[in-house]
C-alpha positions in Angstrom: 132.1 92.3 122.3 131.4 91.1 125.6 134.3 90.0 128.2 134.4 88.2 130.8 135.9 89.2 134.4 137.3 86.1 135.2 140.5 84.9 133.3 143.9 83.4 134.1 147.1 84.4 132.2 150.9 83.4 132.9 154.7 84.1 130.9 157.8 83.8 131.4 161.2 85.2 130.4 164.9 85.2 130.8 166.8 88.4 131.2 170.9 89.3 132.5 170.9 86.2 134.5 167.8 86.2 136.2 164.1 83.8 135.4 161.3 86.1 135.1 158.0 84.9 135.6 154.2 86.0 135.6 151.1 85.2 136.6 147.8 87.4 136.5 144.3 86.0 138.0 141.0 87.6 137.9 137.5 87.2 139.3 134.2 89.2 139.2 134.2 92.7 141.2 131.9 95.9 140.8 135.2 97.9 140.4 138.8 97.4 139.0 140.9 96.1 142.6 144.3 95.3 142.4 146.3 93.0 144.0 150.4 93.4 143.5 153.1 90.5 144.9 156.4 91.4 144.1 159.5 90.2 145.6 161.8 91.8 148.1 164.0 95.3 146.9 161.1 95.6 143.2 158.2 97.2 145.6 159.6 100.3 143.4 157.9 98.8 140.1 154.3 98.6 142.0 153.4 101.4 140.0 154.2 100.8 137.2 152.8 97.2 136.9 149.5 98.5 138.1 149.1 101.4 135.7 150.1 98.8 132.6 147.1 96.5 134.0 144.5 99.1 134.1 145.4 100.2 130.7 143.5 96.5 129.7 141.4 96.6 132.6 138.6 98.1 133.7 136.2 95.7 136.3 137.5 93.1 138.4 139.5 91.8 141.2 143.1 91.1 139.9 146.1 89.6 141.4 149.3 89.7 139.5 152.4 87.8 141.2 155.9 88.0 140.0 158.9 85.8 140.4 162.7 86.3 140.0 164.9 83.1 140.5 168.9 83.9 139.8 170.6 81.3 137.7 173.7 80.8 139.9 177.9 80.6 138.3 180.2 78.9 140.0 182.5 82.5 139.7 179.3 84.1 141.8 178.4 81.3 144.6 180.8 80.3 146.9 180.9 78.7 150.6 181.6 80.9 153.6 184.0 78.2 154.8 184.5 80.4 158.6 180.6 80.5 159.0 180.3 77.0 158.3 183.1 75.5 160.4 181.3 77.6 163.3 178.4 76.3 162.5 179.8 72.8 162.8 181.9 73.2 166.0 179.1 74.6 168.1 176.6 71.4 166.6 179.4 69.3 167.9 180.2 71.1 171.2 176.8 70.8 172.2 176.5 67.1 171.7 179.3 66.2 173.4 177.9 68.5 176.4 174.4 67.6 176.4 174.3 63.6 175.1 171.5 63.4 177.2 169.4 65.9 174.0 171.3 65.1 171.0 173.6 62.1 169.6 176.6 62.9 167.5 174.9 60.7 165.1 171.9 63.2 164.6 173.7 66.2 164.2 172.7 66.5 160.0 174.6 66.8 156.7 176.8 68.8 155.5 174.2 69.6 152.9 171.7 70.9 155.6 174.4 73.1 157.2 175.4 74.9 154.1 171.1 76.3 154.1 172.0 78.1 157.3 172.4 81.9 157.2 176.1 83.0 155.8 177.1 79.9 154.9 176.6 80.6 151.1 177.3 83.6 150.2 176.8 85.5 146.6 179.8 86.8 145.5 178.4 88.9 142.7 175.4 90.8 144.1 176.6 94.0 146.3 173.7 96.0 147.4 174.3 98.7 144.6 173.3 95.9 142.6 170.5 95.1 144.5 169.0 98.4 144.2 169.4 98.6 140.6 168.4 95.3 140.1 164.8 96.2 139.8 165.2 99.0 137.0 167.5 96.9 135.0 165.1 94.0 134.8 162.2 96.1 133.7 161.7 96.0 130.4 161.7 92.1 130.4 159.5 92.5 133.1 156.9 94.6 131.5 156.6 91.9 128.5 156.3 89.6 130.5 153.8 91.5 132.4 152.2 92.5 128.8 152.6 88.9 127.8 150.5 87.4 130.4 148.0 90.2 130.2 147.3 89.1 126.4 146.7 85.4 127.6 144.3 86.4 129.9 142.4 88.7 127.7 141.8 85.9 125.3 140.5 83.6 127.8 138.3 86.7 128.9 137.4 87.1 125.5 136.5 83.4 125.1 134.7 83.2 127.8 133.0 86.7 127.1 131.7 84.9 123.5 130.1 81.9 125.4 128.5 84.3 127.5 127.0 86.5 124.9 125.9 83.5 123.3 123.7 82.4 126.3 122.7 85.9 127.1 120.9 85.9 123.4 119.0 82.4 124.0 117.6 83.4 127.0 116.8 87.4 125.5 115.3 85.4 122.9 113.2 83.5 125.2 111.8 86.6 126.9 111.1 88.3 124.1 108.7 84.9 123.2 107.3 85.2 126.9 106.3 89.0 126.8 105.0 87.9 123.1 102.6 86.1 124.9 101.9 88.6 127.5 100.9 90.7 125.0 98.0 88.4 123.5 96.9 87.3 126.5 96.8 91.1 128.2 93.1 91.7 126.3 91.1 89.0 127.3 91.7 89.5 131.2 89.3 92.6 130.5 87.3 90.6 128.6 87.2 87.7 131.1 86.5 90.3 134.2 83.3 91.3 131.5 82.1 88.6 131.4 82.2 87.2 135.0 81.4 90.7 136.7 77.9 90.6 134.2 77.5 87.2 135.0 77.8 87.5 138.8 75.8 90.9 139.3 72.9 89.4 136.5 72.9 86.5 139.0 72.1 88.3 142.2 70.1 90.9 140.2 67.8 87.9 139.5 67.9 86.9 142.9 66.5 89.8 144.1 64.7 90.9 141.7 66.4 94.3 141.4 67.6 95.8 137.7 71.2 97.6 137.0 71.7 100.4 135.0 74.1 99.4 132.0 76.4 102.6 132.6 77.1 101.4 135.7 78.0 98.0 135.0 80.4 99.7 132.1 82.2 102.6 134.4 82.9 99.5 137.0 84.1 97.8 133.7 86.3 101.0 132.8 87.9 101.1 135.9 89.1 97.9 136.2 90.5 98.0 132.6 92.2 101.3 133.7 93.9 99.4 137.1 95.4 96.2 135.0 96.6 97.5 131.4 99.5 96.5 131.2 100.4 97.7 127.8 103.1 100.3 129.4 104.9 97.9 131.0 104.9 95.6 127.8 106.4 98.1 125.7 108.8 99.6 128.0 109.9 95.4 128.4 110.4 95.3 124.7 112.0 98.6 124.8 114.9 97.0 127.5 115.6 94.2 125.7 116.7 95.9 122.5 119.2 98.4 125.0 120.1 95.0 126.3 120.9 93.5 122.6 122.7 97.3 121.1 124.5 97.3 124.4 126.0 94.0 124.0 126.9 94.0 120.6 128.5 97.8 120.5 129.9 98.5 124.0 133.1 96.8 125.0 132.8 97.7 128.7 128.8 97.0 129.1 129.0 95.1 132.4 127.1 98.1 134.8 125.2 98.8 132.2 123.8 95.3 131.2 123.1 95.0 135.2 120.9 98.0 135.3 118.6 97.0 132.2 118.0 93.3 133.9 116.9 95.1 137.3 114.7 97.4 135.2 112.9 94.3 133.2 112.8 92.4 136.6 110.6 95.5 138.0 108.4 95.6 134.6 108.1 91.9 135.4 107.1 92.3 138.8 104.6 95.0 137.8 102.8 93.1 135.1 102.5 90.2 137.3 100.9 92.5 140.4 98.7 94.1 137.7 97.4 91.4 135.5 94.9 89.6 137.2 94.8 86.4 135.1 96.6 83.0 135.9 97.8 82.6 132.5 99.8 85.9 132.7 101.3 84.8 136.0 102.7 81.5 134.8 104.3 83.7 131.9 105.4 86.2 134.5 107.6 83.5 136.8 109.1 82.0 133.4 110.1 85.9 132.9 111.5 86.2 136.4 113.5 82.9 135.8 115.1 83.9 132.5 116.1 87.4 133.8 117.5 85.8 137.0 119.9 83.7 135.0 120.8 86.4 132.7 121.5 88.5 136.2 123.8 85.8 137.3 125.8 86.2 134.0 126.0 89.3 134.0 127.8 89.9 137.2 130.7 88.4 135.7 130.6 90.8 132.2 133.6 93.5 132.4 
């Protein structure tokens, strides 16, 4: 089954007081990179969130986010009243000094006040608390984690299905291409023959000269030798049943997929240096542009 890199997968969870959320992007990448946000004091679970995504994955470049928000009690929030009334009286001091900066007026809300630092205060959380905050969350953080990694598999999966499907149409229309290859590859012997005998009877009669027939033949022989192809034609059939077994059995084919389309891009480019015939060469660049659209998909197989 064939997967693709790129996927998206979110989830979310509540647990001991606190809204846990997920979220888990990925793009194409040669190798597995992994990038961790976590919020402040749960840099301790970086570890462990990254070992639980390469257990799914294996190519890629991932970033995973996650986000705690505390649902506050009226027991645990309460207003620093001393902080605040500070807060106030200087405001108020330093409009009445400098009128000629600030109006009374245009000194803000109460509501805008109470954001400033100290002014509400979280009666529950000690720093004990803090630090154990992280390991007490965990397990709802790892399904969460584990959650969000499932949704993004199946859109990787999804997306890995179209792919496959794609991949096969254009493998099919190769294999139709170096069909053809294949039928015309003996008459460009046959049509150097013919022309080469034509040409040298021509001067020949010219000048009245005769040509041994063994000669005419090893010329023949030699050419034939420099242009067959028929390596190159079955080593191209040859990659595109690799290509076909490797998609359909191996999970994690990405690399390998991209090494057989180089290696029927340089058969390609072979057959179309050695064939001298213009009928092979309009065969060879619809080749070259199937296997450069299967190389483009490809980059983006896990």
């Amino acid at each position: 089954m064939l997967t693709s890199m790129t996927g998206f997968g979110a989830a979310s969870t509540c647990e001991d007081g606190y809204a846990i959320s997920t979220e888990i992007k990925a793009v194409n990448n040669r190798f597995l990179k992994t990038s961790i946000r976590l919020p402040d004091g749960f840099a301790v679970l970086e570890s462990k969130i990254e070992e639980r995504l390469r257990t799914k994955l294996a190519r890629g470049s991932v970033n995973f986010s996650l986000r705690l928000e505390k649902e506050a009690t009226e027991a645990e929030v309460g207003l620093n009243f001393d902080a605040l009334k500070r807060y106030l009286t200087e405001a108020r001091r330093f409009a009445v000094e400098n009128p000629e900066l600030v109006s009374l007026d245009s000194l803000g809300t109460l509501v805008e006040y109470a954001r400033l630092p100290g002014v509400v205060r979280d009666a529950a959380r000690s720093d004990e608390d803090k630090a154990a905050l992280p390991e007490r969350l965990w397990n709802a953080i790892a399904r969460c984690v584990d959650a969000a990694l499932e949704r993004m598999q199946a859109m990787r999966e999804a997306e890995g299905a179209s792919m496959k499907r794609d991949l096969a149409e254009n493998l099919a229309g190769l294999r139709t291409l170096i069909g053809d290859v294949e039928k015309l590859a003996p008459t460009v012997v046959e049509n150097y023959r013919r022309r080469l005998t034509e040409r040298v009877s021509k001067v020949l009669a010219d000048e009245g000269a005769t040509l041994n027939p063994s000669d005419l033949i090893r010329e023949i022989a030699v050419y034939t030798d420099r242009v067959d192809i028929s390596e190159e034609i079955v080593r191209f059939y040859s990659h595109l049943k690799q290509f076909e077994e490797t998609m359909e059995n191996e999970p994690i084919c990405g690399k390998k997929l991209d090494f057989i389309t180089q290696e029927m891009f340089r058969e390609t480019n072979t057959i179309g240096s050695k064939a001298n015939s213009p009928e092979v060469l309009a065969c060879v660049v619809e080749m070259k542009s199937g296997i450069e659209r299967i190389r483009e998909m490809v980059q983006n197989v896990e």
